[in-house]
C-alpha positions as CSV (number, residue, x, y, z in Angstrom):
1,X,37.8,-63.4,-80.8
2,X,40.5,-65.9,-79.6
3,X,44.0,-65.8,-81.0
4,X,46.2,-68.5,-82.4
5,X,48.9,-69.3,-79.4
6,X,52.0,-69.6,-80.5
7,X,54.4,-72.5,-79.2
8,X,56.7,-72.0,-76.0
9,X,60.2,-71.2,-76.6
10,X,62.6,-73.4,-77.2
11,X,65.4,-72.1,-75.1
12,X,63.9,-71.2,-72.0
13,X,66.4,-72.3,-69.1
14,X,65.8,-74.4,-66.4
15,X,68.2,-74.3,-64.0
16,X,66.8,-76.6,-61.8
17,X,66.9,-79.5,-64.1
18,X,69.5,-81.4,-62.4
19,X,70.3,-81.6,-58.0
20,X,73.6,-79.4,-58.9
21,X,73.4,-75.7,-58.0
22,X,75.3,-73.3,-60.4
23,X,78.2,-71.9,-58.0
24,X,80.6,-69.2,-58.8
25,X,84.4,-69.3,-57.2
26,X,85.5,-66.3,-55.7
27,X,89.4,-66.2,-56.1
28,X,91.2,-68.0,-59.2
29,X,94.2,-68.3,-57.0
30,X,95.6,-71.3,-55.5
31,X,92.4,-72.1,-53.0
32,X,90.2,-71.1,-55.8
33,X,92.0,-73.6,-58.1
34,X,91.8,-76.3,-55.7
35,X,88.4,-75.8,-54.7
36,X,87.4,-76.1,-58.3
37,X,88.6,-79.0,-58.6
38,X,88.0,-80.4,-55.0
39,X,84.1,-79.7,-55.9
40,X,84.0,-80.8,-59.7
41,X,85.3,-84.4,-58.1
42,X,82.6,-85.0,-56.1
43,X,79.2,-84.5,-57.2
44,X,77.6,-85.1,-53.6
45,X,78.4,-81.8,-52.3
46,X,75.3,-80.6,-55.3
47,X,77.6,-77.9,-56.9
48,X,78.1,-77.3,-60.2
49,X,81.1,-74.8,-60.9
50,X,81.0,-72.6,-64.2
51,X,83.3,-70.3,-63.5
52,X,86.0,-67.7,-61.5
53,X,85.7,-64.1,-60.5
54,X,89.0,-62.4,-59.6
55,X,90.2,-58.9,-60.1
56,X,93.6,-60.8,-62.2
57,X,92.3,-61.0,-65.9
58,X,95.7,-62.1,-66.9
59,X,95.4,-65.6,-64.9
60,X,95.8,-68.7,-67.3
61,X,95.0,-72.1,-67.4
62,X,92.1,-71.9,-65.5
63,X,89.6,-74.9,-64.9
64,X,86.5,-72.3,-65.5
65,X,86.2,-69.5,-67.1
66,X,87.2,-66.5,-66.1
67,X,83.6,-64.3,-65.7
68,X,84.5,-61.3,-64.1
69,X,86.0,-58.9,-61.7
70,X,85.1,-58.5,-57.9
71,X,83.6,-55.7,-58.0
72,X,81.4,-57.1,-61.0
73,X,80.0,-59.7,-58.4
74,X,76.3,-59.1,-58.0
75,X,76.2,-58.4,-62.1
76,X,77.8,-61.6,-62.8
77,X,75.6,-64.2,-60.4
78,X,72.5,-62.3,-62.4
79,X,73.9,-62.8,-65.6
80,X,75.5,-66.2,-65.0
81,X,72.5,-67.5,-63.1
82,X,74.1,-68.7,-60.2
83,X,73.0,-70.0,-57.1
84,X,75.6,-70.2,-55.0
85,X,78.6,-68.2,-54.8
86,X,81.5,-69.6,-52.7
87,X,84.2,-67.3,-51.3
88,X,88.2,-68.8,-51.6
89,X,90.4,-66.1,-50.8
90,X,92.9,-66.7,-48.0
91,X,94.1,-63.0,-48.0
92,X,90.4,-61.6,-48.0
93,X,90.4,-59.2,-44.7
94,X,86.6,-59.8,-42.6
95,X,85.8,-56.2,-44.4
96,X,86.3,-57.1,-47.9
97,X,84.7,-60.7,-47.0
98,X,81.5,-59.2,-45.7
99,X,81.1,-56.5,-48.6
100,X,81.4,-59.7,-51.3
101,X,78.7,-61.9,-49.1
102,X,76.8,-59.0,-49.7
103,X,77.1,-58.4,-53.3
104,X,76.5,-62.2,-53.7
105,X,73.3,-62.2,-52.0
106,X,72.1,-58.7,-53.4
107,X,72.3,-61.1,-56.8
108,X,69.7,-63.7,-54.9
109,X,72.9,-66.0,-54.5
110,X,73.8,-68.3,-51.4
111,X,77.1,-67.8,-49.5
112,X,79.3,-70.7,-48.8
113,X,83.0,-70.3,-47.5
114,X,85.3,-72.2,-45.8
115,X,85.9,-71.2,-41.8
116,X,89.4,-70.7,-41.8
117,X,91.3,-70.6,-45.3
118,X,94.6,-70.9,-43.9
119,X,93.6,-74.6,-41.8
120,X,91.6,-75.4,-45.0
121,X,95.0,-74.9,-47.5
122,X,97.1,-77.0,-45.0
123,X,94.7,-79.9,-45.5
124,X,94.9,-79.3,-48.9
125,X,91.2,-77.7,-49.3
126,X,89.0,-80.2,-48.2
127,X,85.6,-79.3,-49.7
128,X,83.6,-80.6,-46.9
129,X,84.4,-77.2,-45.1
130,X,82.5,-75.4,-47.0
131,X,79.7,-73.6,-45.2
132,X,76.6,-72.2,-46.5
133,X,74.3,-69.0,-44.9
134,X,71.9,-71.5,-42.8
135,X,68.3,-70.3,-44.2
136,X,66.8,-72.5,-41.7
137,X,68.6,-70.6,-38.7
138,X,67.4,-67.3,-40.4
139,X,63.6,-68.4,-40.5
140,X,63.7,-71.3,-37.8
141,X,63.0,-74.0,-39.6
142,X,63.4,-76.1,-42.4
143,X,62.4,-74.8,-46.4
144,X,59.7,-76.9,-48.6
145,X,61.1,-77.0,-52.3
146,X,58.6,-79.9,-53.7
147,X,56.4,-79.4,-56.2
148,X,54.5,-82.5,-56.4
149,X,53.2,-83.4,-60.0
150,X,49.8,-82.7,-59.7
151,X,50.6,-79.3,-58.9
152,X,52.7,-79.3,-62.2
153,X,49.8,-80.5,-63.9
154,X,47.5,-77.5,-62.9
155,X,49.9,-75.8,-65.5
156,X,51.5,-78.0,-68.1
157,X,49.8,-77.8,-71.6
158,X,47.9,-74.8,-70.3
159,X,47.5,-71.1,-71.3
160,X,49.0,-69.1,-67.7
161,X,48.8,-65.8,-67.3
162,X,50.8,-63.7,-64.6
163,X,49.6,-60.3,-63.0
164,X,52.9,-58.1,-62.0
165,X,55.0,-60.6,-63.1
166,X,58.1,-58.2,-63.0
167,X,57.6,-58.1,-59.3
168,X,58.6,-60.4,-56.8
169,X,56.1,-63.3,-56.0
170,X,55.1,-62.4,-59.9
171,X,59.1,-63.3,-61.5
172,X,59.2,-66.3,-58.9
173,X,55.9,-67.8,-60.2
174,X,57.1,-67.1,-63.6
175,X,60.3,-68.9,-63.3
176,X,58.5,-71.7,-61.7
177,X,55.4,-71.8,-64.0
178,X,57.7,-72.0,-67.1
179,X,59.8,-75.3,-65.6
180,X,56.7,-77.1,-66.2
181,X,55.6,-76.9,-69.4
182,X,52.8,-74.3,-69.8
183,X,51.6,-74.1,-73.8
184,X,51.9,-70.4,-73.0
185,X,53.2,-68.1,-70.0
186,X,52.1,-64.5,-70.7
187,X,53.4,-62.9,-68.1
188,X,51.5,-59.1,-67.3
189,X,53.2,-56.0,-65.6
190,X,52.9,-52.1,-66.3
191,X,56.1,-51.7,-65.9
192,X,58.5,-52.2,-69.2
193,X,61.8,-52.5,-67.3
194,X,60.3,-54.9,-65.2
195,X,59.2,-57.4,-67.9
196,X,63.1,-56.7,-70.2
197,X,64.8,-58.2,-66.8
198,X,62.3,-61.0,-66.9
199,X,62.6,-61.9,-70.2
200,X,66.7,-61.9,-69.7
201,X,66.6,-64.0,-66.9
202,X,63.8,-66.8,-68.3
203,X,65.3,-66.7,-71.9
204,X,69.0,-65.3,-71.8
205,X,67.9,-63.2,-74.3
206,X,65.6,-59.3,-73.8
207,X,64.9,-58.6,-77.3
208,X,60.6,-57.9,-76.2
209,X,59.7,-59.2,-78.9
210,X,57.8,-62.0,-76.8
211,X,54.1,-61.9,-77.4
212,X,54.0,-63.3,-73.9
213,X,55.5,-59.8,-72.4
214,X,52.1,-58.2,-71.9
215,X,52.4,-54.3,-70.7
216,X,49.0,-53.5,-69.5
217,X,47.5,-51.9,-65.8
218,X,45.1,-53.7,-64.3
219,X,43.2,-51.1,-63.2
220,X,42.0,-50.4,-66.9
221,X,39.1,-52.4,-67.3
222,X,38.6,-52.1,-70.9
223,X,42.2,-53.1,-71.9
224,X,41.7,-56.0,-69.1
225,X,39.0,-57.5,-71.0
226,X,40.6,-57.2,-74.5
227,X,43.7,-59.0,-73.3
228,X,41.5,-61.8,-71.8
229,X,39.9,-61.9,-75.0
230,X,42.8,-62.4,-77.0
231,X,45.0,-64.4,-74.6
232,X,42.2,-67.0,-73.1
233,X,44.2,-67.8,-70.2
234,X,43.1,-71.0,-68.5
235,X,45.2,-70.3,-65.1
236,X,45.9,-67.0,-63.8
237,X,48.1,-66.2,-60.7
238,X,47.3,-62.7,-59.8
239,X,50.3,-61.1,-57.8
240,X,49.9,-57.8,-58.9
241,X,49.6,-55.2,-55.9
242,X,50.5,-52.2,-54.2
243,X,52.5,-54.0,-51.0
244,X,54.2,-51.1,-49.3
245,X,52.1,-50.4,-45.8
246,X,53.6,-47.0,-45.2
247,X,53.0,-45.6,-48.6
248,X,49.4,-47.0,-48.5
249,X,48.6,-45.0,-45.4
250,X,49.8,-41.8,-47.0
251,X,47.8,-43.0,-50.8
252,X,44.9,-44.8,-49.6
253,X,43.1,-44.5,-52.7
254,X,46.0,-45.8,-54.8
255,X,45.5,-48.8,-52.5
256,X,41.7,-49.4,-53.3
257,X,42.6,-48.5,-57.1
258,X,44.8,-51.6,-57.4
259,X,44.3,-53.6,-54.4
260,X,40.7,-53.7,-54.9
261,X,39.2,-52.5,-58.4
262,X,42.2,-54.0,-60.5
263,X,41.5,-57.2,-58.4
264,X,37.7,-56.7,-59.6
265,X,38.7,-56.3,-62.9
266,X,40.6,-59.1,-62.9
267,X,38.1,-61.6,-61.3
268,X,35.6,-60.0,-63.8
269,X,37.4,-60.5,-67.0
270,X,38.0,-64.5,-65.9
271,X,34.8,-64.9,-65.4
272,X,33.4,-63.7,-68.8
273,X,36.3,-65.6,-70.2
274,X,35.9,-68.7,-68.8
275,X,39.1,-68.9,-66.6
276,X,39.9,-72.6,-65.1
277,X,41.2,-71.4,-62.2
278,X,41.9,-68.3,-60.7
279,X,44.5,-67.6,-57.9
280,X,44.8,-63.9,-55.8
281,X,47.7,-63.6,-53.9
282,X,47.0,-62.3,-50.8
283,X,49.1,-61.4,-47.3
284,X,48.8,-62.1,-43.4
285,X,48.0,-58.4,-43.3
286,X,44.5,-59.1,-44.7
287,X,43.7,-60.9,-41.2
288,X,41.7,-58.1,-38.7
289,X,43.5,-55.8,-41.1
290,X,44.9,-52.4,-39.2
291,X,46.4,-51.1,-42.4
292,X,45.0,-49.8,-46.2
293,X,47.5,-52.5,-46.9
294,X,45.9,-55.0,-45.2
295,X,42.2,-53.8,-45.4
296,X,42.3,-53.2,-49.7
297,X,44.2,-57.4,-49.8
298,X,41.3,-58.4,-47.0
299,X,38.9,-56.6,-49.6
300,X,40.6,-58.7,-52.9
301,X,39.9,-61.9,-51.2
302,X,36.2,-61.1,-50.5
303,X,36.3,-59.8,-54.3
304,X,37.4,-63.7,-55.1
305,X,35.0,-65.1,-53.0
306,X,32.0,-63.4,-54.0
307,X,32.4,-63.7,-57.6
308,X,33.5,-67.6,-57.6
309,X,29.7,-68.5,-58.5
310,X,30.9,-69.7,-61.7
311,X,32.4,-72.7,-63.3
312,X,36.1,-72.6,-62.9
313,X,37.8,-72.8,-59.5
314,X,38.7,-69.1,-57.4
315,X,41.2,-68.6,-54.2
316,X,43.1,-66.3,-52.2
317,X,46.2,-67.5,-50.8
318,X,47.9,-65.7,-47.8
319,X,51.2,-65.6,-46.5
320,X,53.4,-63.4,-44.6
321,X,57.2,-61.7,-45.2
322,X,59.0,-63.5,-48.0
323,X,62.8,-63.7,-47.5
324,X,64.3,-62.8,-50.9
325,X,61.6,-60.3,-52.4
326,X,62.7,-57.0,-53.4
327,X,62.7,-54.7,-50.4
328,X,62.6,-58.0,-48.2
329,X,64.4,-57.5,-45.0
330,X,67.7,-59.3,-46.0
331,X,68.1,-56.7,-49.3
332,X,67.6,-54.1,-46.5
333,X,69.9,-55.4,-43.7
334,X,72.7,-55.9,-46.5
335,X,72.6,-52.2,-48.0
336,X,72.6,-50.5,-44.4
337,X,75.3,-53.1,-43.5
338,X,76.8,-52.4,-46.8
339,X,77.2,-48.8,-45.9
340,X,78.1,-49.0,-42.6
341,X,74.4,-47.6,-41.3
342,X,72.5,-48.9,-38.2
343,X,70.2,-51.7,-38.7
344,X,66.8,-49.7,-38.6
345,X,63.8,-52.6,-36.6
346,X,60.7,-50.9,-35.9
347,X,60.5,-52.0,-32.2
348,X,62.8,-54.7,-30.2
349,X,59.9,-57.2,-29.7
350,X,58.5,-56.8,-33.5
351,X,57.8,-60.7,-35.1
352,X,57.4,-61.5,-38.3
353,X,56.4,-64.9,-40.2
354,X,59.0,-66.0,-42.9
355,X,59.7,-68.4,-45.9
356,X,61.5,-68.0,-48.5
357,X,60.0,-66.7,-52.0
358,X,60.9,-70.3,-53.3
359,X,59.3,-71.9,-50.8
360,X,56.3,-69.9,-50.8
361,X,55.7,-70.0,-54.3
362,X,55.8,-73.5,-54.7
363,X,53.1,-73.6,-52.1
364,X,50.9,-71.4,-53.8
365,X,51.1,-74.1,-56.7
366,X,49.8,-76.3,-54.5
367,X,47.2,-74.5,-52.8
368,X,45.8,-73.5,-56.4
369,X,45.3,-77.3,-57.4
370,X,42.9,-77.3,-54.7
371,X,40.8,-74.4,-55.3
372,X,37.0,-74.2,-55.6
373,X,35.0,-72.0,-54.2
374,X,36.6,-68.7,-52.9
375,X,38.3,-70.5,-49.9
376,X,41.7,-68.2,-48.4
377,X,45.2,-70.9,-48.3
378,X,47.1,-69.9,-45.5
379,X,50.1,-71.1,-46.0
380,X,51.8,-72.7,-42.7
381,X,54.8,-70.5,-42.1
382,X,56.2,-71.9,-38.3
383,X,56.3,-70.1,-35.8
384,X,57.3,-66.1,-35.6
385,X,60.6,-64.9,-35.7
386,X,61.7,-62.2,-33.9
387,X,63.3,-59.0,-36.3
388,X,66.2,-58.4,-34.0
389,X,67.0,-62.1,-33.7
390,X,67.0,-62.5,-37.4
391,X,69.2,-59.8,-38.0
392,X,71.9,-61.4,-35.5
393,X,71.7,-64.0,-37.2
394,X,72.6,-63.1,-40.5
395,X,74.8,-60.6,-39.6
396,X,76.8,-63.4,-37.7
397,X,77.0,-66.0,-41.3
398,X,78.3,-62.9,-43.1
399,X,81.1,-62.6,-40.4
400,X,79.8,-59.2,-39.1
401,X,79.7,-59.6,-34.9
402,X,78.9,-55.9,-33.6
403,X,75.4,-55.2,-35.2
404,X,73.9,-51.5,-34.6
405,X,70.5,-51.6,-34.3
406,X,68.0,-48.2,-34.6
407,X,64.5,-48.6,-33.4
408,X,62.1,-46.3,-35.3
409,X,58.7,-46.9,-33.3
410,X,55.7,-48.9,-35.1
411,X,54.4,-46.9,-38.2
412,X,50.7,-46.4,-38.5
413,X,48.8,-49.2,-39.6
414,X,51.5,-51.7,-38.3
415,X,51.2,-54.4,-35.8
416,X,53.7,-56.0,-32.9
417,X,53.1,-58.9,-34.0
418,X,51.3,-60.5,-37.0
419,X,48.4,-63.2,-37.5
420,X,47.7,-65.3,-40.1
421,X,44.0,-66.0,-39.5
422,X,41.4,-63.1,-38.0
423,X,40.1,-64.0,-34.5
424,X,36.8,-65.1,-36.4
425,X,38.3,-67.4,-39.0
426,X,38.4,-71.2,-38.3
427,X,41.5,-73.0,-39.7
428,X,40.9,-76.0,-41.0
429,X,43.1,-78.5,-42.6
430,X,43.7,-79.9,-46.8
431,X,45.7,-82.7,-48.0
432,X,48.8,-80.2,-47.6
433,X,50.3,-80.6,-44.5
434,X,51.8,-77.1,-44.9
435,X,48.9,-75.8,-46.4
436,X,45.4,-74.7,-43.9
437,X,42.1,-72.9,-45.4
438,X,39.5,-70.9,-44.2
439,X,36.7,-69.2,-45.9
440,X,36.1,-65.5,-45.8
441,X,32.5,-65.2,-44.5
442,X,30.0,-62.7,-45.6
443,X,30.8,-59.0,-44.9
444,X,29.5,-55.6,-45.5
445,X,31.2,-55.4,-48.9
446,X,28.5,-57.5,-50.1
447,X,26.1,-54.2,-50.0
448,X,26.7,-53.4,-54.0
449,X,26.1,-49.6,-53.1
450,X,29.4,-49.6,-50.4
451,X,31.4,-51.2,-52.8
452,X,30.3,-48.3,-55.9
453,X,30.9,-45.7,-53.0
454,X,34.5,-46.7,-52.3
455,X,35.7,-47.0,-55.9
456,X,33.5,-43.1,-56.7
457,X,35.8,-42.1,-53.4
458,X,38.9,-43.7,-54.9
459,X,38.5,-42.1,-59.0
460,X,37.7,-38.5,-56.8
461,X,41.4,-39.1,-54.9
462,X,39.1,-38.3,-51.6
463,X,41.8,-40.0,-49.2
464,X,39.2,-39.4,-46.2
465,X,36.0,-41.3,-48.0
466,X,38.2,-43.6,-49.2
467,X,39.1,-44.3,-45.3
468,X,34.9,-44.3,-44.4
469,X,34.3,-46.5,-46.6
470,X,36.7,-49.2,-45.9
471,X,35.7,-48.5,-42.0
472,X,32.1,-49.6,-43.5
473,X,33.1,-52.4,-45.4
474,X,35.2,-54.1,-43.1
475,X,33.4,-54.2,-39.5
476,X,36.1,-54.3,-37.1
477,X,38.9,-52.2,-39.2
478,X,39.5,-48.2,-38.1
479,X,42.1,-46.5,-39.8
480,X,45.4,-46.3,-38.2
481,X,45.9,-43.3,-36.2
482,X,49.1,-40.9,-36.3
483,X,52.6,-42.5,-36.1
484,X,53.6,-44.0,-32.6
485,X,56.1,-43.0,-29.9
486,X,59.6,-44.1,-30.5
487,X,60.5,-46.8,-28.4
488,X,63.3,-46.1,-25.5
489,X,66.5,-45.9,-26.5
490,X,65.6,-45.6,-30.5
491,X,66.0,-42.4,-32.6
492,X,64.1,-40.3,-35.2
493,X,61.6,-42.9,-37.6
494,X,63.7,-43.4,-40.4
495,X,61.8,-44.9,-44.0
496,X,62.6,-48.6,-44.8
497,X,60.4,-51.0,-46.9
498,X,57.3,-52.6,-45.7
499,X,57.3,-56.2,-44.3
500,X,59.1,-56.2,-41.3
């Protein structure tokens, strides 16, 4: 029985309604003063200053508000939503400098400063110094930030529902998803602290008392179906996952639990219900998979493909490493920096593909406007970057020149270097220039009796039937043998998260 749907709220924020980017001073002093007002008088530099942060609570006729102390500095660009933070201290030592570029970019902010303060003050703070960490250095080419408006269409005036959308991928496509007018976003997570920060960032506001916060594992069938039967989604993004490639090696069957019957589940409970249009998100790992990771996600799109007989519209879309995500390899390279650690990189010729989570998410809208029948988006993510070169990098626009960097030696299950399409899968263009399909194929998965073996192997927790089956499923996969050598010259493997 469906449910009345209650109206969208009022006062969710979007803070992409205008070209200006909130920005947060750091320093209420002199340069900060003049900065302010260097930036609120002229619009063309696309800031938008709302306030100060400086550890001098007794300063006075400020041209923003005073929002909080340095130390304060990741809290306050959560809770002020900014998007940039720009540092304008003249006294700051490089130490102090590269600890607050940090903190601003732990909060998902941008870092711009001005290259030398003292040169800056004598020409009486001219705004065009400012500088800004150069995302296109870090990922080698230029981000995509357009959502055109039929991909805003796929959405407005529609019932969306979100799978783990405390997560990563899940918050950005929530944030996104609620910009363009859905009739209802319920957004789906198991995790209750996960949906309060959610609901704080979207609304300003965590009271849960949102019937669009949905706490539910989607690895319960039963309760899967109930909530499509209530909710009636007409889109659903399903970003929910285990991601974490080292972990999956050690729990394969936590893998296959979510990775692959949640996915079912999912795919079931939209078809029953009549979803519009279904979308899996999926990884680069799936392609001639070497890890549980990759195998279980290369499993979920053949779980999409096979069961997109009916009438609405099923994909996968795959990408690679996303570049703001939690346990992305910035968040990573700024704590060990933070604390004065080595840089831990798995080997010194390890690549990676990049984007942004912005970026990647908006293409995901785009792909899902053109789904139909099971097909994989790939989106088109330039070429691979090199992990050591990208730490340089950033380590260089957060003023940091002598880098240590730790190799650990390739975990089991990883590869040198990724691939976004399997040696068997032809790429073949859309309308998207950034955007390339392919189609899954046929594979042994469609034997019903393999797949009910590998989900009896999963509920038993048998970690080695879990492995045979996959092997079975998936002809060309073997499970990743024991950890690797340590490369010359690295040290002792050392845990970091997945994705680089």
């Amino acid at each position: 029985m469906s449910v009345e749907v209650p109206t969208p709220r009022a006062e969710v924020i979007d803070l992409h309604a205008d070209r200006q980017m909130r920005a947060l001073i750091v320093g209420a002093g002199a340069a900060g003063r003049t900065l302010a007002r260097d930036i609120l008088g002229v619009t063309s530099f696309g800031l938008l200053p709302v306030g100060f942060v400086d550890d001098d609570d007794s300063l006075t006729d400020l041209e923003l508000p005073l929002l909080g102390r340095l130390r304060d500095l990741t809290d306050t660009v959560i809770d002020h939503h900014i998007e940039v933070v720009v540092l304008a201290i003249p006294s700051l030592p490089p130490e102090r400098f590269r600890v607050l570029a940090l903190d601003a970019a732990r909060g998902g902010a941008l870092v711009r400063y001005l290259p030398s303060f003292l040169a800056a003050l004598r020409r009486d703070m001219a705004g065009s110094d400012l500088r800004a960490l150069d995302i296109r250095a870090l990922i080698g080419r230029n981000e995509v930030h357009l959502v055109s408006p039929e991909a805003q269409a796929l959405v407005k005036g529609r019932r969306v529902l979100v799978t783990g959308a405390g997560g990563s991928i899940g918050s950005e496509l929530c944030r996104q998803v609620s910009r363009f007018g859905p009739s209802k976003l319920y957004m789906l997570d198991h995790d209750e602290s996960n949906l309060h920060r959610l609901q704080l960032e979207l609304s300003g506001e965590a009271l849960l008392d949102d019937d669009g916060l949905v706490v539910a594992d989607i690895r319960d069938r039963g309760r899967i179906h109930q909530l499509f039967g209530e909710l009636r989604p007409d889109v659903v993004f399903h970003a929910a996952a285990h991601k974490h490639l080292p972990l999956l090696e050690k729990h394969p069957c936590e893998g296959v639990k979510t990775n692959v019957i949640g996915t079912q589940n999912l795919v079931q409970a939209a078809l029953w219900f009549g979803v519009d249009r279904f979308i899996f998100i999926s990884t680069d790992k799936a392609a001639d998979p070497t890890s549980v990771l990759g195998a279980t996600k290369r499993l979920g799109e053949l779980v999409v493909r096979e069961h997109s007989h009916g009438a609405g519209s099923f994909a996968s879309v795959r990408f690679g490493n996303v570049l703001g995500s939690r346990g992305s390899l910035l968040t990573v390279i700024s704590e060990q920096l933070r604390n004065g650690l080595a840089v831990t990189v798995t080997h010194p010729d390890v690549t990676r593909f990049f984007m942004t989570i912005e970026e990647a998410v908006g293409l995901v809208l785009e792909a899902s406007r053109m789904a139909d029948r099971g097909e994989v988006f790939v989106l088109d993510m330039g070429s691979p970057v090199r992990i050591v070169d990208l730490v340089r990098t950033f380590a260089a626009q957060v003023h940091l020149t002598d880098v240590d960097i730790r190799y650990t030696g390739l975990r089991p299950g990883e590869k040198l270097n990724e691939a976004l399409f399997s040696e068997h899968e032809v790429r073949e263009p859309t309308e998207h220039e950034q955007i390339f399909k392919t189609c899954p194929g046929e594979a042994a998965c469609t034997r019903p009796h393999l797949f009910e073996e590998l989900e009896q192997a999963a509920s038993a927790n048998d970690p080695a039937r879990v492995k045979s089956a996959l092997r079975r499923m998936l002809p060309g996969y073997e499970p990743a043998p024991a950890m690797q050598p340590v490369v010359a010259g690295g040290a002792a493997p050392a845990p970091y998260p997945d994705y680089f």
